[in-house]
C-alpha positions as CSV (number, residue, x, y, z in Angstrom):
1,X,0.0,0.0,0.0
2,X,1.5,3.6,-1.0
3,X,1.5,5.8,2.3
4,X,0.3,9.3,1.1
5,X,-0.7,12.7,2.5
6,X,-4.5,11.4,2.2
7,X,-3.7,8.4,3.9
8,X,-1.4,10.2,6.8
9,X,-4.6,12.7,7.3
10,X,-6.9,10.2,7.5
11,X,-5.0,8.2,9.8
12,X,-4.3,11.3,12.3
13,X,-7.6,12.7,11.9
14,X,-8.6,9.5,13.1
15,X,-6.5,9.1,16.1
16,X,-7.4,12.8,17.2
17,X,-11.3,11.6,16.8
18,X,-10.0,8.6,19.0
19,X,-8.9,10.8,21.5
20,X,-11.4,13.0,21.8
21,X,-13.4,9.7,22.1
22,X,-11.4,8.5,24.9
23,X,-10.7,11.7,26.4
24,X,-15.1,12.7,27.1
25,X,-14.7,8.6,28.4
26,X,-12.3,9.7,31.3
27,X,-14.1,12.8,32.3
28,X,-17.6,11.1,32.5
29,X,-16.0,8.0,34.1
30,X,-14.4,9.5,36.9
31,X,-13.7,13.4,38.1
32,X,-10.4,14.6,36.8
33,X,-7.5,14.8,39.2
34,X,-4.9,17.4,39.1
35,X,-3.0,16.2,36.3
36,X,-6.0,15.7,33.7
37,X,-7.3,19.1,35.1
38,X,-3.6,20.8,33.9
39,X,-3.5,19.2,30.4
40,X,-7.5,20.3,30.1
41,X,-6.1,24.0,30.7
42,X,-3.6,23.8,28.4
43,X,-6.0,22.4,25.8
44,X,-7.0,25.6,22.5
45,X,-9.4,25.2,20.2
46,X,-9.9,27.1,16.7
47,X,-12.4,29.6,16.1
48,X,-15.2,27.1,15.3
49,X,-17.9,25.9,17.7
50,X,-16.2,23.0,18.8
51,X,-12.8,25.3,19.1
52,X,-14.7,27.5,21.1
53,X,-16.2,24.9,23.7
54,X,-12.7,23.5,23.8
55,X,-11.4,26.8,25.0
56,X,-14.4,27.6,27.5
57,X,-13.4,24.1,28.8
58,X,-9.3,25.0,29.5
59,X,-10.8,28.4,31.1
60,X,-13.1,26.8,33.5
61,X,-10.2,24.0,34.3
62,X,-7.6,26.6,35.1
63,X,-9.7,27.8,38.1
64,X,-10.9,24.6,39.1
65,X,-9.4,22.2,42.2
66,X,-10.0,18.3,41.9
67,X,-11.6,18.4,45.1
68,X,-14.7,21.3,43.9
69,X,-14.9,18.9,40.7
70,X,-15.3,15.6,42.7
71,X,-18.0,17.2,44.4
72,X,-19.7,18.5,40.9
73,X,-19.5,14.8,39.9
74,X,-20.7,13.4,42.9
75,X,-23.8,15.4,42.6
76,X,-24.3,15.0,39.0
77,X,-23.9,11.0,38.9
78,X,-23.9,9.7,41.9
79,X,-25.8,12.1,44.5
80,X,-28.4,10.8,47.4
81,X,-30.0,8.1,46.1
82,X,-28.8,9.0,42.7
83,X,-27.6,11.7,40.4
84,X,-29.0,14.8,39.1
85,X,-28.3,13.0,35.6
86,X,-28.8,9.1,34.5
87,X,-26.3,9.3,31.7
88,X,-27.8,5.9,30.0
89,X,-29.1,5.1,26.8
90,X,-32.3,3.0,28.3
91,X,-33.1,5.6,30.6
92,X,-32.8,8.6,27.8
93,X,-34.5,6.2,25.4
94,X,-37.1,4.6,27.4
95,X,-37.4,6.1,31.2
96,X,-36.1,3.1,32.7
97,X,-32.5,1.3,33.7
98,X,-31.4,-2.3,31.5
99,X,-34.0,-2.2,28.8
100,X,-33.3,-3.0,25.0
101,X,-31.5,-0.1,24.2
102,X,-28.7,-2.3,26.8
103,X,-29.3,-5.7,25.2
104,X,-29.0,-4.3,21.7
105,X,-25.5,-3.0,22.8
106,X,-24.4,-6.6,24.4
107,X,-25.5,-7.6,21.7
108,X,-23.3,-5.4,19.4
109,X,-20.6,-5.2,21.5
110,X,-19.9,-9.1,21.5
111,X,-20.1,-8.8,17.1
112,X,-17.1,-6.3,17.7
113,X,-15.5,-8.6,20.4
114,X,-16.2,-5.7,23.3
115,X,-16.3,-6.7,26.8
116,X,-17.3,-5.5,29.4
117,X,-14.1,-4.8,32.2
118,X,-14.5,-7.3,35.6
119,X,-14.4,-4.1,37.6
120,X,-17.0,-2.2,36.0
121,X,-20.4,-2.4,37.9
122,X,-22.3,0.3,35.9
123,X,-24.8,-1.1,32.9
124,X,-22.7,-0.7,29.8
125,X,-24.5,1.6,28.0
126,X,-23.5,4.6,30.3
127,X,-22.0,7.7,27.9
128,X,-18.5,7.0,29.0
129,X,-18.5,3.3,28.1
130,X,-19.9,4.5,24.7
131,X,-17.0,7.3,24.0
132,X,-14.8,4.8,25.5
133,X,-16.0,1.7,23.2
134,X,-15.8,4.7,19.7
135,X,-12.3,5.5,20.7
136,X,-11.1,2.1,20.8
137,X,-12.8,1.3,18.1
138,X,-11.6,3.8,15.9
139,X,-7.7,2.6,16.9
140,X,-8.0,-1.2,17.1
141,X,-8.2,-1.7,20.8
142,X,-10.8,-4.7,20.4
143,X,-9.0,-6.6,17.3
144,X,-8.6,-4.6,13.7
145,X,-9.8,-1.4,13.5
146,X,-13.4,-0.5,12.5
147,X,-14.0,0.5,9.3
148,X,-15.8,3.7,9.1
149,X,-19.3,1.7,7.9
150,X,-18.6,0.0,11.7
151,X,-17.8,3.2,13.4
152,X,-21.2,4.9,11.8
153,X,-23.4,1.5,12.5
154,X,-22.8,1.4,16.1
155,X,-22.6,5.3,16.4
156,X,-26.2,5.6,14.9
157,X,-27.7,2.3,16.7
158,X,-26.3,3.3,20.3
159,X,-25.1,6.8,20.4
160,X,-26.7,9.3,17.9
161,X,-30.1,8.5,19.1
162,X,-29.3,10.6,22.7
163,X,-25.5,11.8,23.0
164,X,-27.1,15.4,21.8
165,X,-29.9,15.4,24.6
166,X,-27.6,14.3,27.1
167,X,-24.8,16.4,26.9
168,X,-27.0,19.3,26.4
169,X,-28.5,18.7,29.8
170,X,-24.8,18.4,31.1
171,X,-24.3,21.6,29.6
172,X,-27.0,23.5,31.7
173,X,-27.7,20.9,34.6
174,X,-28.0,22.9,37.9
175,X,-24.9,21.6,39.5
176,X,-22.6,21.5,36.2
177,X,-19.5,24.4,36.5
178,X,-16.4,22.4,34.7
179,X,-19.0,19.7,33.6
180,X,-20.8,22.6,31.6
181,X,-17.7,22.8,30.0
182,X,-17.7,19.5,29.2
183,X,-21.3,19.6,27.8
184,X,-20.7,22.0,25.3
185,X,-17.4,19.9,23.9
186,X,-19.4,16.7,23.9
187,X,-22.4,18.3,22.1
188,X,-20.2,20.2,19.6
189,X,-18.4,17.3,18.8
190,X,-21.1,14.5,18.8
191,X,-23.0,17.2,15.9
192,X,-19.9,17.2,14.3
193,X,-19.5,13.1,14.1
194,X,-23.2,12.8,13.1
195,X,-23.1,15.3,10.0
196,X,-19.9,13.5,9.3
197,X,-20.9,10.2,9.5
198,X,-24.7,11.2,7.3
199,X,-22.3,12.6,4.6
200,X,-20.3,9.3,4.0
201,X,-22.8,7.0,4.4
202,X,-23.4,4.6,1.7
C-alpha cells in the first residue's frame, strides 16, 4: 500500500477523533485529578464551535481544584439516592435502567469482540463506556480497527439517538461548572460526528 498525505490525514484525523473519544470517556468516568485538570487548561481550540467549547473548557479547568470537581460529579452522577443525571441510553431512550437499548448493545458489543471490564459495575451503556468503546474502536483496541461503515453503524444504533440530549442537559444541569464545560465539547463534537458520518454513508 503507498503511504500518502490522504492516507497520513486520515490516519491522524482519526487518532485525534479517537482521542477526543477517549478523552469525554475519562471525564464522564471519573472526576479529573490534578493532572487531567492541567493538560484540560492547556487544551486551545480554533475559532469554530467546537474550538470554542474546547477553549471555555481550558478556562473553567484553570480555576478549578480536583476536590470542587469531585463534588460537581458526585452530585451530577452519583448524589443521594442518585444523580442529578442518569447518563444511560435506556433511561434517555425509554425512562427506565437495562432495557433493550442495553441488550441491543451486548449484543453489538460481542459482534465487535467488546467486553465489558470485571471491575466495572455500571450497565454498559452509560455515555463513557460508549466514548470509550468509539475511541477504541476507531484505533484497534478490540481486534482490527473499525471500518468507518462499523464506526457509523454502532454510532447511529447506540449513540446518535441521545449523546445530543444528554450532553445538552450536562451543559446546563443545575450543578454542572467544569461539567458545563464539558457539555458543550461533547455536544459540539457529537453534531460534528453525526453530520460526518450522514455525509459518508453509503
Amino acid at each position: 500500500m503507498n503511504v500518502t498525505a490522504e492516507n497520513l490525514d486520515l490516519a491522524s484525523e482519526d487518532r485525534l477523533r479517537a482521542d477526543l473519544y477517549n478523552y469525554l470517556g475519562l471525564l464522564l468516568a471519573r472526576p479529573p485529578d490534578q493532572m487531567l485538570l492541567d493538560q484540560t487548561a492547556g487544551l486551545q481550540g480554533d475559532e469554530g464551535q467546537m474550538g470554542q467549547a474546547i477553549n471555555g473548557l481550558a478556562r473553567v479547568a484553570k480555576v478549578t481544584t480536583p476536590k470542587a470537581v469531585e463534588r460537581e460529579f458526585t452530585a451530577l452522577f452519583i448524589g443521594l439516592g442518585r444523580g442529578e443525571l442518569l447518563p444511560y441510553a435506556s433511561y434517555y431512550l425509554t425512562g427506565f435502567l437495562n432495557e433493550k437499548p442495553l441488550a441491543k448493545l451486548r449484543k453489538d458489543m460481542a459482534a465487535q469482540q467488546i467486553t465489558r471490564a470485571e471491575n466495572a459495575f455500571e450497565p454498559e451503556d452509560g455515555m463513557a463506556a460508549l466514548m470509550e468503546m468509539m475511541g477504541g474502536m476507531i484505533v484497534g483496541r478490540f481486534g482490527a480497527p473499525a471500518t468507518l461503515e462499523q464506526q457509523r453503524i454502532f454510532f447511529n444504533n447506540h449513540i446518535a439517538p441521545w449523546a445530543v440530549h444528554f450532553y445538552t442537559d450536562l451543559e446546563s444541569a443545575k450543578t454542572s461548572v467544569f461539567y458545563a464545560g464539558v457539555g458543550a465539547v461533547g455536544r459540539a463534537f457529537m453534531e460534528i460526528e453525526k453530520e460526518a458520518f450522514r455525509m459518508t454513508a453509503g
